[in-house]
C-alpha positions in Angstrom: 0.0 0.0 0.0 1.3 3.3 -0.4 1.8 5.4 2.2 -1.2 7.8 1.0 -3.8 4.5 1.5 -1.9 3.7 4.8 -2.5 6.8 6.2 -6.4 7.2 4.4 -6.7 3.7 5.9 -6.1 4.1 9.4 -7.7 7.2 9.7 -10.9 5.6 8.5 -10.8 3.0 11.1 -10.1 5.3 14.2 -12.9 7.3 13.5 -15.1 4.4 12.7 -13.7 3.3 16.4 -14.0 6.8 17.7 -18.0 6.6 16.9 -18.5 3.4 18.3 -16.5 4.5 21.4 -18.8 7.3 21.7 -22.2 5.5 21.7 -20.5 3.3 24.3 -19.1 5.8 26.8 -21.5 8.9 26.7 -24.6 6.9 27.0 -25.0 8.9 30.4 -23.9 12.0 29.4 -25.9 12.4 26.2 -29.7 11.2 25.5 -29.7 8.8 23.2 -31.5 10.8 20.3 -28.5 13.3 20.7 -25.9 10.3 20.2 -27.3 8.9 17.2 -28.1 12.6 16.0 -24.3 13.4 16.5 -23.3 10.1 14.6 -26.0 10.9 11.8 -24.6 14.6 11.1 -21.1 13.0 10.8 -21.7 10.5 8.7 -23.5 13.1 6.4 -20.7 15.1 6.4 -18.4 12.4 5.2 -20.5 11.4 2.9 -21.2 14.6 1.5 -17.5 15.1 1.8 -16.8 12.6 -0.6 -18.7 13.6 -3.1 -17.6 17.4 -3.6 -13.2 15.7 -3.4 -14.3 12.5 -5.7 -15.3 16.1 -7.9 -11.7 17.7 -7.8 -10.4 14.4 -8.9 -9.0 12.9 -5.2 -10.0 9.9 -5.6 -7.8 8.3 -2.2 -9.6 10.8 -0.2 -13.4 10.6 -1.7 -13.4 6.8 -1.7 -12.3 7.1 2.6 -14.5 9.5 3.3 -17.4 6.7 1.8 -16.4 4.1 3.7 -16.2 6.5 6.8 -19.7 7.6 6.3 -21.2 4.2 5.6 -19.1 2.8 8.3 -20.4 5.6 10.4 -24.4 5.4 9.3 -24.2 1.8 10.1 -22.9 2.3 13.5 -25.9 4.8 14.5 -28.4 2.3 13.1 -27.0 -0.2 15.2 -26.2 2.2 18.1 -30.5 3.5 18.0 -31.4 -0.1 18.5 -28.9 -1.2 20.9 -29.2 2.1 23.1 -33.2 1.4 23.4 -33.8 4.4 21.0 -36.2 2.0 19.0 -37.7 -0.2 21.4 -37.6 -4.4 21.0 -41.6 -3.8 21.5 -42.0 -1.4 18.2 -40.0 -3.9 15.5 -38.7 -7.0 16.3 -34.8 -7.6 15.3 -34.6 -9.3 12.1 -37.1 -6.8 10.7 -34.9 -3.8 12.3 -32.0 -5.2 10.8 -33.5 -5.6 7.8 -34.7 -1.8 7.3 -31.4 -0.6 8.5 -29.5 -2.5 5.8 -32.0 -1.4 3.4 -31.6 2.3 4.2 -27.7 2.1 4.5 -28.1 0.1 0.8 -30.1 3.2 -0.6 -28.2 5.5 0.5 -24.7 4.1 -1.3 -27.4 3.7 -4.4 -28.2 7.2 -4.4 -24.9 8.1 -3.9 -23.3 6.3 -6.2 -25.6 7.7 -9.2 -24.4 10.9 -7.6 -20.7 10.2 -7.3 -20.5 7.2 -9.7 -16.5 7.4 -9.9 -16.6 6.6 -5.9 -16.4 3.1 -5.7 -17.1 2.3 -2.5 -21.1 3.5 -3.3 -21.0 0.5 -5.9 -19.7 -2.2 -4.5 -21.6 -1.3 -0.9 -24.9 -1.2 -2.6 -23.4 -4.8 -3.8 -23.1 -6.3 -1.0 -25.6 -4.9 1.6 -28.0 -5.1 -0.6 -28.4 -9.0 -0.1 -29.1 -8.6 3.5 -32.7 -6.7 3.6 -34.3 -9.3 1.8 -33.2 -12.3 3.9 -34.0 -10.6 6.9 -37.4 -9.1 6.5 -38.3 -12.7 5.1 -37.2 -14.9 7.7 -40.2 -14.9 10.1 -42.9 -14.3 7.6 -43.2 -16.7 4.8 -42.4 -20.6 4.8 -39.0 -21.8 3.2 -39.9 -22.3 -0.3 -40.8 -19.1 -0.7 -38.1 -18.0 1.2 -35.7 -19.3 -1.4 -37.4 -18.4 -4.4 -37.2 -14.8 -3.1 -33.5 -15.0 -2.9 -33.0 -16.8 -6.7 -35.1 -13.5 -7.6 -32.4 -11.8 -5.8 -29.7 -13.3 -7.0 -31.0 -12.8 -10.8 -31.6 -9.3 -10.1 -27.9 -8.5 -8.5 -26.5 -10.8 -11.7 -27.6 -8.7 -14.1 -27.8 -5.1 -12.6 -24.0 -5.5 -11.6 -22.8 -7.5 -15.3 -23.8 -3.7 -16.6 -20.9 -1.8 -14.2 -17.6 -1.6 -13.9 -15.1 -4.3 -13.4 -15.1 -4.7 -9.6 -19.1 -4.0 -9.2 -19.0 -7.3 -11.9 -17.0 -9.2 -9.5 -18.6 -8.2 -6.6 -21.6 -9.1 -7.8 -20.7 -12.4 -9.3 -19.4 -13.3 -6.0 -21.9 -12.0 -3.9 -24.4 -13.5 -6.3 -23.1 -17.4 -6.1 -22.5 -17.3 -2.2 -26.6 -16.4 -1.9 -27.4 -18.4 -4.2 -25.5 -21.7 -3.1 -27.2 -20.9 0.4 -30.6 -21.1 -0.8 -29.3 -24.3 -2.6 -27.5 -25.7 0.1 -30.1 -24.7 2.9 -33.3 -26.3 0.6 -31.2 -29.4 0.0 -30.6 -29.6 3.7 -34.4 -29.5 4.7 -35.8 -31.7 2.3 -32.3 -34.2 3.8 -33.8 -33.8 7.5 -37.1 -34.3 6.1 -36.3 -37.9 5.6 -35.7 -38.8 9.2 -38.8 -37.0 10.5 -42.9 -36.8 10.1 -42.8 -33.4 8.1 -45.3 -32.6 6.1 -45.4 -33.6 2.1 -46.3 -30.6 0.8 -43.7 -27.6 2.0 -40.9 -30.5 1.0 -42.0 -30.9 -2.8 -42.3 -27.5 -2.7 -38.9 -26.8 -1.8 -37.9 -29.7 -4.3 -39.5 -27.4 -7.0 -38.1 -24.1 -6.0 -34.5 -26.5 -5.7 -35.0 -27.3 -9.5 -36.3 -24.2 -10.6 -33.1 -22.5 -9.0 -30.6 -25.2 -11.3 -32.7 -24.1 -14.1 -32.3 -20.1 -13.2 -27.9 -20.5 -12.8 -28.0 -23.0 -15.5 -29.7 -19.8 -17.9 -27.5 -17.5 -15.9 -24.3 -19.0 -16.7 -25.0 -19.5 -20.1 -26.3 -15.6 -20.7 -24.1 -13.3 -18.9 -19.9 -13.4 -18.9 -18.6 -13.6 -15.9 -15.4 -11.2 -14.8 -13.4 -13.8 -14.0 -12.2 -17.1 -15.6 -14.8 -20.1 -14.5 -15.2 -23.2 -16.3 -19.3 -23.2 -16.7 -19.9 -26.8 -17.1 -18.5 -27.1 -13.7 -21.3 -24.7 -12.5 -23.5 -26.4 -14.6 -22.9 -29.6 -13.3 -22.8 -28.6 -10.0 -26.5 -26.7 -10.7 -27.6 -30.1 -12.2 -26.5 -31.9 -8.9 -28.5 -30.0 -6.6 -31.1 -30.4 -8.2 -30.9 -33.8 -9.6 -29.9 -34.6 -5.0 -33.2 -32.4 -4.0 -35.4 -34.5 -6.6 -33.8 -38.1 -5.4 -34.1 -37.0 -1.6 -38.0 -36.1 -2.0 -38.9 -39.2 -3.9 -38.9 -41.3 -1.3 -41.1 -39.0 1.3 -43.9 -40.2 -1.2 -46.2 -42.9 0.6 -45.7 -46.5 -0.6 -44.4 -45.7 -4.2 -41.6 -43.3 -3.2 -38.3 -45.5 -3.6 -39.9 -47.0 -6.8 -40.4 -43.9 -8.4 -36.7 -43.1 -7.3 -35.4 -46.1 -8.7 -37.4 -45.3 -12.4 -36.2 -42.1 -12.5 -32.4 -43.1 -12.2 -33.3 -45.3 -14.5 -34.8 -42.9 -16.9 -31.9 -41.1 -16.6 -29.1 -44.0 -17.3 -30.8 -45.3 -20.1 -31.4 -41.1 -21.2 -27.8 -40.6 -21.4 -26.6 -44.2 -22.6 -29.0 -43.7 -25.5 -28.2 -40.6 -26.3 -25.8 -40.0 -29.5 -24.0 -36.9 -27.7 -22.4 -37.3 -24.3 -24.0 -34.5 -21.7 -21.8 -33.7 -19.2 -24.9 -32.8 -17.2 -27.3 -35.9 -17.7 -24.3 -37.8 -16.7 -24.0 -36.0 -13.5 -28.0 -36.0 -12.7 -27.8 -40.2 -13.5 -24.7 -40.5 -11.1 -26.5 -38.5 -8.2 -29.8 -39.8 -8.1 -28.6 -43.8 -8.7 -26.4 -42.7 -5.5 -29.0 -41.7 -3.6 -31.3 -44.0 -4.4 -29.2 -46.8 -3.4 -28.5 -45.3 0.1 -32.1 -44.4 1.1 -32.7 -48.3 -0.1 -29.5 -49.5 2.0 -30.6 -47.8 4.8 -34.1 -48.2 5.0 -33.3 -52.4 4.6 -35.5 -52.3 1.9 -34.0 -55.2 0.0 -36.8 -55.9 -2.5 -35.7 -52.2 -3.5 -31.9 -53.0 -3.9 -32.9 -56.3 -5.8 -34.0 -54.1 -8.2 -31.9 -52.2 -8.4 -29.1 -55.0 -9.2 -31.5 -55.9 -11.6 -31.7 -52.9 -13.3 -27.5 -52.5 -13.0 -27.6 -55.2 -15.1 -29.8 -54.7 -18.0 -28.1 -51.1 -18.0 -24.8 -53.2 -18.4 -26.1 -55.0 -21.5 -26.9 -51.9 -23.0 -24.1 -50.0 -22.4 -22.4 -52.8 -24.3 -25.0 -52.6 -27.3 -24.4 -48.6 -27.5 -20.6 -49.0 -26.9 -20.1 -47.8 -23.8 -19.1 -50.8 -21.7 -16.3 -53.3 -23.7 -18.0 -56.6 -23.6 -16.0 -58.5 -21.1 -16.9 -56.0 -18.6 -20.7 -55.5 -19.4 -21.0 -59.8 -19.4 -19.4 -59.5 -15.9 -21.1 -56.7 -14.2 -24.7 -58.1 -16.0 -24.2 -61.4 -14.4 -22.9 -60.5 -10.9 -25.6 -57.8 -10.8 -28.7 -60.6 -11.7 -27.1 -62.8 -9.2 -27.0 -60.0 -6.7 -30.7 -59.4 -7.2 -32.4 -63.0 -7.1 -29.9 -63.2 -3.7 -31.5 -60.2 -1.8 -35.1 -60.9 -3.2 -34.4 -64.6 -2.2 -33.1 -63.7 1.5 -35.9 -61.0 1.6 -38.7 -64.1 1.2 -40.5 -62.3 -2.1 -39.1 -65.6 -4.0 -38.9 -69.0 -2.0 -35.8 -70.9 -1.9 -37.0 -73.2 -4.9 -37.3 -70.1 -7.4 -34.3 -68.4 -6.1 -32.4 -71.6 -6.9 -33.8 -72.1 -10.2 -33.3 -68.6 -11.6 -29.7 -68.3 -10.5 -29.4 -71.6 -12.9 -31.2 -70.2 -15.5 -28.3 -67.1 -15.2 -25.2 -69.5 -15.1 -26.9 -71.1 -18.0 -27.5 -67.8 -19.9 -24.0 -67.3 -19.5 -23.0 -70.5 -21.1 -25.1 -70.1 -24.0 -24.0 -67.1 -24.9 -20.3 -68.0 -24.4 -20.8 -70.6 -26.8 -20.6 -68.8 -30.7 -17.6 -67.1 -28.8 -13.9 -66.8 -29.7 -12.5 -64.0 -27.8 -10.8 -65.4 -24.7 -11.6 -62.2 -22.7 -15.1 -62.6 -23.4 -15.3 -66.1 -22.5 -13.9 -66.2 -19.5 -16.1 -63.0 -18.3 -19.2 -65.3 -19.5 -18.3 -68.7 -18.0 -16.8 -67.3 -14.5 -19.4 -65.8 -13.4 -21.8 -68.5 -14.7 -19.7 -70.9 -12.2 -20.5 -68.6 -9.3 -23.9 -68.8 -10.4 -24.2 -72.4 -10.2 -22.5 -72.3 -7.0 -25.1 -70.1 -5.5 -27.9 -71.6 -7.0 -26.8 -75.1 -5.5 -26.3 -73.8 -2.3 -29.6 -72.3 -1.9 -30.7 -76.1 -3.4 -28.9 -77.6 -0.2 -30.4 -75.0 2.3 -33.8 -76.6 1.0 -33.0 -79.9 1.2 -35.2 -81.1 -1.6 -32.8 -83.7 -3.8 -35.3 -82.6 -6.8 -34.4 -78.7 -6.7 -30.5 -80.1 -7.1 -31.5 -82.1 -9.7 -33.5 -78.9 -11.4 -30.6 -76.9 -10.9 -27.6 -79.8 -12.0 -29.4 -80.3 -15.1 -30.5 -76.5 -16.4 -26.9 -76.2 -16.2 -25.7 -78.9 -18.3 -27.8 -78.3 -20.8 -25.7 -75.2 -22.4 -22.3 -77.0 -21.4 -23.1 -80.0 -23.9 -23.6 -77.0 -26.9 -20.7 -75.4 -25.4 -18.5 -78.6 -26.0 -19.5 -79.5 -29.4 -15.8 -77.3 -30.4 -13.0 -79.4 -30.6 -11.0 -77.5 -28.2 -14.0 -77.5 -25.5 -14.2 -81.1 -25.2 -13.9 -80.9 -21.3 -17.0 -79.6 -21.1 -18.7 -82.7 -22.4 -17.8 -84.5 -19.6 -18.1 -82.0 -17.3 -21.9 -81.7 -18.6 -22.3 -85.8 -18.7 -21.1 -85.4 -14.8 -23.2 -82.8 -13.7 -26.3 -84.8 -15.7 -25.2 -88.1 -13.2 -25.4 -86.3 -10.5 -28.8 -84.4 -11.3 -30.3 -87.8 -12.5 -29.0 -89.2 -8.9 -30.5 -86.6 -6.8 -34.4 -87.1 -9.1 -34.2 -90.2 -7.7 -33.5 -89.4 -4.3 -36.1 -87.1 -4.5 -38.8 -89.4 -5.5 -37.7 -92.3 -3.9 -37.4 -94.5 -6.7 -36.7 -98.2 -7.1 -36.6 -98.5 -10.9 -33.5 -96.9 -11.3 -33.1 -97.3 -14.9 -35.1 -94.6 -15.7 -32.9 -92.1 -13.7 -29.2 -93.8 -14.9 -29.8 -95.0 -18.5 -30.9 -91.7 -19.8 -27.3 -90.1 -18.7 -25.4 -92.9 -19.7 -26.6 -92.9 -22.9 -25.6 -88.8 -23.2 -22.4 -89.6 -21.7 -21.5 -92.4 -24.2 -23.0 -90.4 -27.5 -20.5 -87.3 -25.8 -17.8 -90.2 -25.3 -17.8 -91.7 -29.0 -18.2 -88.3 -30.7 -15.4 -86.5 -28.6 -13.2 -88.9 -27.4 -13.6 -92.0 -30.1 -9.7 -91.7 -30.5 -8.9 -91.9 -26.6 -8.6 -95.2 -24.5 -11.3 -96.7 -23.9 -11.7 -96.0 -20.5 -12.5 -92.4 -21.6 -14.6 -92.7 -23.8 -16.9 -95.7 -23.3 -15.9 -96.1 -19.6 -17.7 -93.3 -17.7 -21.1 -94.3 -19.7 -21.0 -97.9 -19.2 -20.8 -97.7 -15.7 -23.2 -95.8 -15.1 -25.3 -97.8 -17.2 -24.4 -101.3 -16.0 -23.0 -100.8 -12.3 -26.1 -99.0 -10.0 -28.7 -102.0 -11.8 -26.0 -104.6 -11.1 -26.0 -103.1 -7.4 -29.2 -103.6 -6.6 -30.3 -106.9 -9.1 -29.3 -108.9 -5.8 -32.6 -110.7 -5.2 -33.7 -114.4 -6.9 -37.2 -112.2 -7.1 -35.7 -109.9 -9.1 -35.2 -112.1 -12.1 -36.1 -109.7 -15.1 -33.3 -107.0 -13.9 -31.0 -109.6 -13.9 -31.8 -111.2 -17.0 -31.0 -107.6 -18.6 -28.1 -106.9 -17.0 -26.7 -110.0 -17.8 -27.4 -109.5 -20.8 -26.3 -106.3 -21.3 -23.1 -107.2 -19.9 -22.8 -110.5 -22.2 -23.1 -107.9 -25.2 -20.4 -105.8 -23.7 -17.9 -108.0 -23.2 -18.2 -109.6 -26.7 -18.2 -105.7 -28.1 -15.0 -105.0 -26.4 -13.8 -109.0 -27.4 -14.7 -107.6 -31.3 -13.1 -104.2 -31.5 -9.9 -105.0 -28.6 -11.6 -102.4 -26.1 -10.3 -102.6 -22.5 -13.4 -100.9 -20.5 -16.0 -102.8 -22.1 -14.5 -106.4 -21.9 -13.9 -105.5 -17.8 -16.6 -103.7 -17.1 -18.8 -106.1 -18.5 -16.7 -109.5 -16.5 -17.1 -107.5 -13.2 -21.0 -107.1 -13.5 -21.0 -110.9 -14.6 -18.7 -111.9 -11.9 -21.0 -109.5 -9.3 -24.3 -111.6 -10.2 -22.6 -114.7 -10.2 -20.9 -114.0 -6.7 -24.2 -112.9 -5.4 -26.2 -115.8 -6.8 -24.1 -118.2 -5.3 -24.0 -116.5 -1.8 -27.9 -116.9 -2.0 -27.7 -120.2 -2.8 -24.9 -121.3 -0.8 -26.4 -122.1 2.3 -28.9 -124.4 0.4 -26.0 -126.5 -0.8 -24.6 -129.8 0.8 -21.8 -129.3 2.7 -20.2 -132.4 1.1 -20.7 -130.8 -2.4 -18.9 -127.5 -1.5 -15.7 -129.7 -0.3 -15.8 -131.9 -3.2 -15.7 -129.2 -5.5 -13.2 -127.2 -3.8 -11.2 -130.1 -3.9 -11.4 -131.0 -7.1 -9.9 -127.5 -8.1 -7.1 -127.5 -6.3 -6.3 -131.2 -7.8 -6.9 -130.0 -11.0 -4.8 -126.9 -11.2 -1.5 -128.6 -9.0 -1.7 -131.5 -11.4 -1.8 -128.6 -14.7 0.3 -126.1 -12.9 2.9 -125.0 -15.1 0.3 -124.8 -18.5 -2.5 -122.9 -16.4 0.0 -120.7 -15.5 1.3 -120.1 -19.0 -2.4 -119.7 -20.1 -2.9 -117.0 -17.5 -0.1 -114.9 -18.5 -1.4 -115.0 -22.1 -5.0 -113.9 -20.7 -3.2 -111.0 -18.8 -0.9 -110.0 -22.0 -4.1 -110.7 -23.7 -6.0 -108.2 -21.7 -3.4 -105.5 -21.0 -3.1 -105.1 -24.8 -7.1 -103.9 -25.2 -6.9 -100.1 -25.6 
């Protein structure tokens, strides 16, 4: 500063505390109305003062004396209502206050058309003028109207000051966005608490309107008028949109029984609004990200998980469409589509809306939707994003399956998601998943009969088995045989060779005996290890368990005689039975 304003400076503020040391100490001395007429004539003169030097070109001096004579009107309002000159009883504070700033406001208005190269007049009438308004409003009119006042305000100031000079323009534009993010910030605020509490619908949605109006008003605002200092507006713009787009969100769910509905369809609106549209909006995005934010905390914290399983369903379609329009690479849309689905039948499940049966189900029918579509698929990003999360899927769905303890819903489950894996095979280089979908078909066929109690259990085991051989000699024809024909044929052979134990039970026997006859002369025919054993061990099983029937009904003589009889026969043919069972193991080993 130079030494001029330094000295200009100081003076200013020890007469400014020279006044208010007067009101202070010569309240006994003086009446009141002789203080604050005292004061009155002073700042007059200083004002007055400052208009005939700002005349003969001192500028310094004339823009002093204005801030002494505001400074010094200000103090004698003040002083007349602290002193008792105008009694509590006549005006109440806030309206006092009010008048006082709107006098002290007029005055620098009238002065500075006066005097307009004083500055001071300007940028006073700037910034008191934003106090009468809020004050004489306070007590008299509810808070949407409150706030609308002040955007009126605010609009007003914006463009009476983007008319001046450069530091009126500033002044303004400052003054301007600290009123106006109050109202913003204060409205938000009350519709926030109104969450929490019993308020009334009506003042909240009408705050929510005067909230949305007010984005509207700085939105237009920015976008008409220049401000005096570099601002990026699409950060005011966005920040306009959020308020409003937070205001909107937090009254939705005040509404009775369709609030957080509506609040989940109009983030919904919104994300499918600004994934559809061909130009990117900074703003839209903005709105989307705020209410989708909001919505899911109300919903979090209110427990409503029927709510939040919608949500996740919604995340998800919004996933698959941000892939169709580009937005989303696929790996990452497959991923978060899935894990969102899952996420939703989950809550809905745990909430009780679907019973354990349907929960299970549906998470199948996801894993398997996964599958399916992994299946015309080369990329190996793409395909790992499809089939991991359709493993999780399963996993969940056959968990749920367990907590019900139905064998059938694991069956349902099991076989919904082999169906896709057997398509999913049919490529050379996915051959794996043949088996892995001739397995999981076992085990669902298993736990049907389980779940009916069944004692014909063809019906359950041949149907698989015949799958897992057609899988076998179309995938695996040039493996051992143990791979290809094994996995089938015991499963078609060994659970009806388990249970054919009873002399009663003569027609499952006859089959499987049969069955097993044509086996081992299949593998005998083509040199096939699996079949030729497989087929021997039922034989050797119904043969075993015949005789242990039987047994007991033989002489006791007979069983000795014939055990004898062996023994004789092989010590006496020793060394060419033993040759001959060499051969039969050489024989055997050499089946593929």
């Amino acid at each position: 500063m130079s030494p001029q304003a330094t000295l200009l400076s100081l003076g200013v503020l020890l007469l400014l505390a020279a006044g208010v040391t007067f009101l202070a100490v010569t309240w006994d001395s003086l009446s009141v109305p002789v203080q604050a007429s005292i004061i009155a004539t002073l700042a007059a003169l200083a004002l007055a003062g400052s208009v005939l030097i700002a005349r003969r070109k001192l500028t310094g001096t004339a823009e002093a004396l204005a801030i002494l004579g505001s400074g010094l009107l200000t103090v004698d309002l003040y002083g007349a209502r602290a002193l008792g000159l105008i009694s509590p009883d006549t005006m109440d504070g806030l309206t006092y206050f009010g008048l006082a700033a709107a006098i002290v406001a007029a005055t620098n208005l009238l002065l500075s058309r006066i005097a307009p190269s004083v500055i001071t007049y300007g940028v006073a009438v700037v910034i008191i003028g934003q106090l009468p308004l809020p004050f004489l409003l306070a007590d008299r009119v509810a808070l949407a109207p409150f706030l609308l006042g002040l955007l009126i305000q605010v609009a007003i100031t914006l463009y009476w000051t983007s008319k001046s000079t450069k530091l009126i323009r500033i002044t303004g534009a400052l003054c301007s966005a600290v009123v106006f993010w109050g109202l913003m910030i204060t409205g938000c605020g009350r519709i926030l608490i109104s969450l929490d509490s019993a308020a009334a619908l009506s003042p909240v949605i009408a705050t929510t309107a005067v909230i949305c109006l007010s984005a509207a008003v700085g939105i237009l605002l920015l976008r008409t008028i220049a401000l005096p200092f570099s601002f990026p507006p699409a950060l005011g713009e966005s920040a306009c949109t959020a308020a409003a787009a937070f205001a909107l969100a937090t009254c939705l769910p005040q509404i009775p029984t369709t609030g957080r509905w509506l609040d989940t369809a109009l983030a919904t609106v919104l994300a499918l609004a600004a994934l559809l549209m061909l130009k990117r909006t900074t703003m839209l995005w903005t709105a989307t990200t705020v209410v989708a934010l909001v919505n899911f905390v109300v919903c979090a914290a209110a427990d409503d998980l029927v709510q939040l399983g919608l949500i996740s369903a919604t995340v998800a379609a919004l996933a698959l469409v941000a892939a169709w329009r580009k937005r989303l690479n696929p790996p990452t849309a497959a991923i978060t589509a899935s894990i969102a689905a899952q996420l939703a039948i989950v809550l809905t499940t745990y909430d009780g809306l679907f019973t354990l049966w349907t929960g299970a189900i549906l998470l199948s029918v996801v894993g398997a939707t996964s599958i399916s579509t992994a299946c015309p698929v080369s990329n190996g990003d793409l395909e790992r994003a499809l089939l991991i999360p359709a493993t999780f899927a399963t996993a969940i769905a056959e968990s749920i399956a367990l907590i019900d303890t139905r064998p059938t819903i694991t069956g349902i489950v099991l076989t919904i998601t082999a169906a896709p894996l057997v398509a999913y095979g049919m490529r050379p280089t996915r051959r794996p998943a043949l088996l892995l979908a001739g397995l999981l078909l076992s085990l669902a066929n298993t736990a049907f009969a389980l779940g009916t109690t069944a004692t014909t259990l063809e019906w359950f085991t041949l149907p698989p088995a015949a799958v897992i051989l057609a899988i076998g000699i179309y995938a695996y024809r040039t493996q051992p045989s143990w791979i290809y024909l094994g996995p089938g044929l015991l499963l078609a052979l060994a659970p009806s060779a388990l249970v054919a134990n009873s002399n009663y039970d003569y027609l499952r026997t006859t089959f499987v005996v049969a069955a097993a006859v044509a086996v081992i002369l299949i593998g005998t025919r083509y040199s096939l290890q699996a079949p030729f054993i497989i087929g021997a061990t039922v034989l050797l099983k119904i043969a075993l368990w015949q005789f242990l029937e039987v047994a007991p009904l033989i002489p006791r003589w007979i069983t000795l005689a014939t055990a004898g009889l062996i023994l004789l026969t092989v010590g006496a043919t020793y060394e060419r039975h033993l040759k001959t069972a060499k051969q039969a193991a050489h024989w055997l080993t050499s089946l593929r």
